[in-house]
N, C-alpha and C positions, 0 to 999 in steps of 0.2 A: 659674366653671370647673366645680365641683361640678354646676351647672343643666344644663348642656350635657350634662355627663358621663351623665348619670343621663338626659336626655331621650334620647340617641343608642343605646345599649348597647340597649333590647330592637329596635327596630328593626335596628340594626346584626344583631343575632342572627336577625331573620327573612332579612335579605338576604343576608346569609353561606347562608345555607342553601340557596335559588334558587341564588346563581349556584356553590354548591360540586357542587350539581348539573352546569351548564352546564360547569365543568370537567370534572367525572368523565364527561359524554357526552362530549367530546375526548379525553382519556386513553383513552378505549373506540375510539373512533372511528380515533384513530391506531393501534390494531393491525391496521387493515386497510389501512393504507398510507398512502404520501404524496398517493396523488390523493383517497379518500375526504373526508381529513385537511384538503388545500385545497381543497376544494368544500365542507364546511361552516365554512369559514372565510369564502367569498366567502358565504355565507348570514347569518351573522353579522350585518351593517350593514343587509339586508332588517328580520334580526326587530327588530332593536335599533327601526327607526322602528315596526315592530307594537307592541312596549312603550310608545314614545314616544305615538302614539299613544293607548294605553292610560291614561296619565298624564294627556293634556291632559284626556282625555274624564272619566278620575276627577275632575283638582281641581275641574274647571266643575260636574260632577253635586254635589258633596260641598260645594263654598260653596251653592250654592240650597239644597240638602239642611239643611244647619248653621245656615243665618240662618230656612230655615221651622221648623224643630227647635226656635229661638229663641221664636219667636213663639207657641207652645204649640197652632198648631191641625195635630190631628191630622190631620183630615180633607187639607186643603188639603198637608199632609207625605205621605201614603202618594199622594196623586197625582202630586205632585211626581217624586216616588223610582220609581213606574212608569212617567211619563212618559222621567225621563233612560235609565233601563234599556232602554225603546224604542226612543227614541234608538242609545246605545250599538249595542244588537244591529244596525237598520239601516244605520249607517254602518260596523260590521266585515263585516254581510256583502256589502256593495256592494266593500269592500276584499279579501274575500276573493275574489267572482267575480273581478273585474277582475285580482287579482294571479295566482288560477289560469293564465289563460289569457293571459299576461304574461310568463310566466318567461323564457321565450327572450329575450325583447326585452330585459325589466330585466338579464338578468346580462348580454346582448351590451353594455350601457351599462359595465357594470362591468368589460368585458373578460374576462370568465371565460375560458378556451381549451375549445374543441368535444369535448378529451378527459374535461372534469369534469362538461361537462350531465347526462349520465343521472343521476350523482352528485345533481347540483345536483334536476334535474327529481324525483327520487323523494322527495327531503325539502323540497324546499318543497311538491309540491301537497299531501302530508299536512298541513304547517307552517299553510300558506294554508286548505286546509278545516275547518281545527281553529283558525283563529284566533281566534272567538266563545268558544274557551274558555282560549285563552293574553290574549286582553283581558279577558273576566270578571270572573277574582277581584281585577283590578286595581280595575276601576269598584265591584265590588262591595265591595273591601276598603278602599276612602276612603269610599263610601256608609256601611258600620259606621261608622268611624273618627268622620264625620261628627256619628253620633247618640252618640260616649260608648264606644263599643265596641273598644280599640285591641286588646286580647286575642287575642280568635278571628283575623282577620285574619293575629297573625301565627302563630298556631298554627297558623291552618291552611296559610302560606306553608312553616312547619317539615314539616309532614305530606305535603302534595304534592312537595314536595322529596324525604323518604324514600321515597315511590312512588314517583317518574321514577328514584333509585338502583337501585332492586329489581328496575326492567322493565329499566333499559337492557342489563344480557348477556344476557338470556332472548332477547328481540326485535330486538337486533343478531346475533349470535351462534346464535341459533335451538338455545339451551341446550332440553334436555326436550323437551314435546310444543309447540312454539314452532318456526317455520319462520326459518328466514335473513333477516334482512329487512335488514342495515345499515345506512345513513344512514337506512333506510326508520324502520325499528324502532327508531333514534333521536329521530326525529320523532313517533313514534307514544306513543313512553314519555312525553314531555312532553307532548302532549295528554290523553293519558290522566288524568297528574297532577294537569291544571288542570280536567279535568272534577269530578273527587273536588273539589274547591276548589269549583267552580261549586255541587253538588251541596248540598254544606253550607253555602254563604253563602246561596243559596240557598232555603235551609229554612230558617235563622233568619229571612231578611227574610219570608218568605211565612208562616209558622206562627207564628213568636215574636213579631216585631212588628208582621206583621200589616201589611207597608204593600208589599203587592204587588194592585192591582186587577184583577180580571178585564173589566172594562169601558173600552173606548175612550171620551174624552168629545171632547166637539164641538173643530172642528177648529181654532178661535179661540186655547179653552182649551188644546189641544195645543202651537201654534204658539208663543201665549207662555212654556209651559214650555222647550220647546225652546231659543228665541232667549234666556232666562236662560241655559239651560246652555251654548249656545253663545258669547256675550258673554262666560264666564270659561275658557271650552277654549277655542274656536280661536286666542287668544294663545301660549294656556298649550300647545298642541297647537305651533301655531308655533316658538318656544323650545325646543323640546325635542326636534324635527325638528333642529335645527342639530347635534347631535353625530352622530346615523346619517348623516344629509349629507355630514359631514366625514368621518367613517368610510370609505363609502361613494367618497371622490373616493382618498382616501389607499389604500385595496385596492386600487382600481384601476393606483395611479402601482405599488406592489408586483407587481402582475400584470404590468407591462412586463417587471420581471427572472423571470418564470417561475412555475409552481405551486409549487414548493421556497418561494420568496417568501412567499406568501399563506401558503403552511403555516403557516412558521415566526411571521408576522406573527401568526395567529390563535392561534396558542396563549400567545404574550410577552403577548397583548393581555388574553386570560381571565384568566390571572396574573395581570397588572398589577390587572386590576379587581378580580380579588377581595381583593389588598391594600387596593386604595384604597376597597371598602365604607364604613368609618370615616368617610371624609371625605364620605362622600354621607350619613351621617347625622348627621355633624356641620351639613352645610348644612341638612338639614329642621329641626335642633334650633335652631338661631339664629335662626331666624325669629319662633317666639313671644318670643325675650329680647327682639330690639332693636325686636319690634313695641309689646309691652307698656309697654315702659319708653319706649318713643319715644312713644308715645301719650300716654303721665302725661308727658312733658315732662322726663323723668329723661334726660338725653343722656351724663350722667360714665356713667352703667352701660350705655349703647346704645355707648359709645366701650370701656368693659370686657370689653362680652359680644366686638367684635369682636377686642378685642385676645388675650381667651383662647382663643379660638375661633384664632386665628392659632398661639398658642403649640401648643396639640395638633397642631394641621399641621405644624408643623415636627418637635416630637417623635414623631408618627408617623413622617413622610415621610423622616427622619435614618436611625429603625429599618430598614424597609421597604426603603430603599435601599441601604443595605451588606448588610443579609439579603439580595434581591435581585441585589444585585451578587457577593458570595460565592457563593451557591446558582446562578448563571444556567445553571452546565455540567451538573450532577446533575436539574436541572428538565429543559432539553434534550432531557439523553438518555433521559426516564423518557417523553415524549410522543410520541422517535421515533431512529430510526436513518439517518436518512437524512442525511448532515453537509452538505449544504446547510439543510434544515429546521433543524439544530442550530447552526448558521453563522448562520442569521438570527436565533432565538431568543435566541441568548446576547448576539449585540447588542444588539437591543432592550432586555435584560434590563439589561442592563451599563450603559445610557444614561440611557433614558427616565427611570425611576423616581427617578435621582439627581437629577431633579429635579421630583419630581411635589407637592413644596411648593407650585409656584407654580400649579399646579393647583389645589391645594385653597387658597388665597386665594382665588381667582378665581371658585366656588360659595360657597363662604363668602362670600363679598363679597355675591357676586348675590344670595343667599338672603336676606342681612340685607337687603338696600336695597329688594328685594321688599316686606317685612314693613313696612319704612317706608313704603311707599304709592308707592315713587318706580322702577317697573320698567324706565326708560329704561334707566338703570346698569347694572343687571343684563345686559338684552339685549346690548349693546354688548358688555359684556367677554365673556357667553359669544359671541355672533358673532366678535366680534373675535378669542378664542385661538381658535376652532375651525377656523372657512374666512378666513380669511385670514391668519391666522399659519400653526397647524399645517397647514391643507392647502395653500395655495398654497406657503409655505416645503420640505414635502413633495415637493410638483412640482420646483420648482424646484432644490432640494437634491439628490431622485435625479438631472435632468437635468445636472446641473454633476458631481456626485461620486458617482451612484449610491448604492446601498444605505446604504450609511454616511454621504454626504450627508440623504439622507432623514431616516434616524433621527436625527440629530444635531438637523436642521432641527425635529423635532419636541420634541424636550429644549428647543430653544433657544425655543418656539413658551410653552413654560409658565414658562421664566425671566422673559420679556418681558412674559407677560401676569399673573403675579402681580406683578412692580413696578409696574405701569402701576393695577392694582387694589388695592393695596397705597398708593400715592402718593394715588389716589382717594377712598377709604374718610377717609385722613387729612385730604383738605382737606374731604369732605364732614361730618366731622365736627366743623371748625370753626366751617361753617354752621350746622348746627343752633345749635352752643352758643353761638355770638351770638346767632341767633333766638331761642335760649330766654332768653338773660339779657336780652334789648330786650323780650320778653314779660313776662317778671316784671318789670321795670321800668315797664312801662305800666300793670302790674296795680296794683304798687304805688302809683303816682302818682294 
């Protein structure tokens, strides 16, 4: 318990900061109405896959990164670490042309209504042309992480955070000598942010440690650096696409019932997630217990790690959900006036969370059986609660009972998928522990 505890908490603390950011841009954002307010709502599940993306393309850079790191040669490390950064840049800006000149198309998918596009259209192409630096400090801050360095990374996710607070009323708002820019200058704060971010992860890898080349080598040598990093992101890139996915189908099925919908949907949702921080770094912290200890063949402590690992979810997700459930009207009213937007907020608020337990099983789950070598598990339950629990249940739930169908349908989407994870976890931990004692019995014999 103590291991988990201690490994979650500084992370915990750089991500709270990100996305206490991404709330305070909505609290800003909703002073300017309820159409602003649902067009960067329906934006939302776009950036969420830009991060996602950012993720897969980090873990695949950072394991070749970590296993050459291992190996002690230098040389063969700083080309590695240029080759994926090339990478990287390549494949955000092939995503950011394509998604410039997209918008229309992607949010008609989403159902956006024709009154929120300019909305929509002003923060994404800023969103889209700046996304080489909303990906960055991602790939660059597992690259640290990679070599030894967990520090900077999140200091500096603490420090860009304080800068996107400081632009967002200057450049929404056009406070001072700063022009009106709205969702524009909402967009604009967090690239800026992540530039500061790029700028100094940046300088450490190129000055400190020296493992940024100025020279292209032969295309052989490129190609296999590449297909390493790719061999561990495009999975990893995969996975991690299923939650904007879901995201993504679920705004939509809210967009049937109106902009007021999506409002409300988008602001219950940043809430939620910044309560549920915790549990997403409780999932990164369980991965070295039950990999370590699965590996020595210790299975009582790979059965401990996930059983305390359970127990924190619960005693968060109990807190979090009567906070949540008491607070849902004062939240509400603080990100808008409009009692539809506040009609849909409170529900959400009222529902979901009461049971976001079974949520955090269900990353917990995946994270541990990750770390044991075995990612079938994992993928499954998160596929399984995301698009076809919560979203199709979503669908279906608004079409039978509307708004409150839906939300329900998505409470009932994390009940389901933490017993099913939860039953999982326990029989797979059976197997281990006969394998392990049919192991030591062989040993012995």
């Amino acid at each position: 318990m103590g291991h988990l505890i201690r490994l979650g908490i500084p992370m915990t603390i750089g991500i709270v900061a990100v996305m206490s950011a991404a709330v305070v841009d909505t609290f800003y954002v909703s002073r300017l109405g309820t159409i602003p307010l649902a067009a960067i709502s329906f934006c939302v599940p776009v950036l969420f896959a830009l991060q996602s993306l950012s993720i897969g393309l980090g873990i695949g850079a950072s394991s070749v990164v970590a296993r050459a790191a291992g190996e002690g040669n230098r040389d063969h490390l700083a080309r590695l670490v240029t080759d994926a950064v090339m990478l990287a840049v390549l494949i955000v800006a092939s995503v950011s042309v394509v998604g410039a000149l997209s918008v229309d198309f992607l949010f008609g998918l989403l159902r956006a209504p024709k009154e929120l596009m300019p909305d929509i259209r002003s923060y994404m192409h800023i969103a889209f042309i700046g996304s080489a630096f909303i990906v960055g400090p991602m790939v660059a801050g597992n690259l640290l992480r990679a070599l030894g360095d967990a520090r900077l990374p999140g200091i500096t996710m603490v420090a860009g955070a304080a800068i996107n607070l400081i632009l967002d009323p200057f450049l929404i708002f056009g406070l001072g000598p700063f022009p009106r820019m709205e969702l524009a200058g909402a967009a604009l704060a967090t690239v800026l942010s992540n530039v500061t971010a790029v700028v100094v992860m940046g300088w450490i890898m190129v000055y400190r440690e020296k493992l940024i080349l100025m020279h292209i080598p032969p295309w052989a040598e490129l190609k296999e650096s590449w297909g390493e990093v790719l061999r561990i992101g495009l999975p990893a890139i995969g996975t991690n696409m299923i939650n904007p996915i879901s995201l993504a189908i679920i705004t939509a099925v809210f967009a049937s019932f109106g902009a007021p919908a999506v409002a409300g949907l988008g602001v219950a949702g940043r809430i939620e997630f910044l309560f549920a921080i915790p549990l997403l770094a409780l999932s990164a912290s369980i991965g070295p217990i039950t990999g370590q200890n699965g590996g020595a063949g210790l299975t009582p402590r790979v059965r401990e790690a996930f059983q305390s690992a359970y127990r924190i979810v619960f005693i968060w997700t109990s807190f979090t959900g009567i906070s949540l459930f008491l607070l849902a009207g004062p939240i509400a009213h603080l990100f808008s006036s409009d009692p539809d937007v506040i009609k849909v907020s409170q529900l959400f608020l009222r529902v979901v969370p009461l049971t976001a337990a079974g949520y955090g099983i269900v990353i917990a789950s995946a994270a541990g059986f990750n770390a044991l070598g075995r990612p079938f598990p994992g993928m499954v339950m998160s596929f399984g609660r995301s698009l076809i629990l919560s979203s199709a249940g979503a669908y279906v739930g608004g079409m039978m009972f509307g708004l409150t169908g839906a939300v329900v349908a998505m409470a009932l989407s994390n009940v389901i998928a933490g017993l099913i994870a939860w039953f999982w976890v326990r029989g797979a931990s059976m197997e281990v522990r006969q394998t392990s004692k049919k192991s030591t019995r062989s040993s012995a014999a």
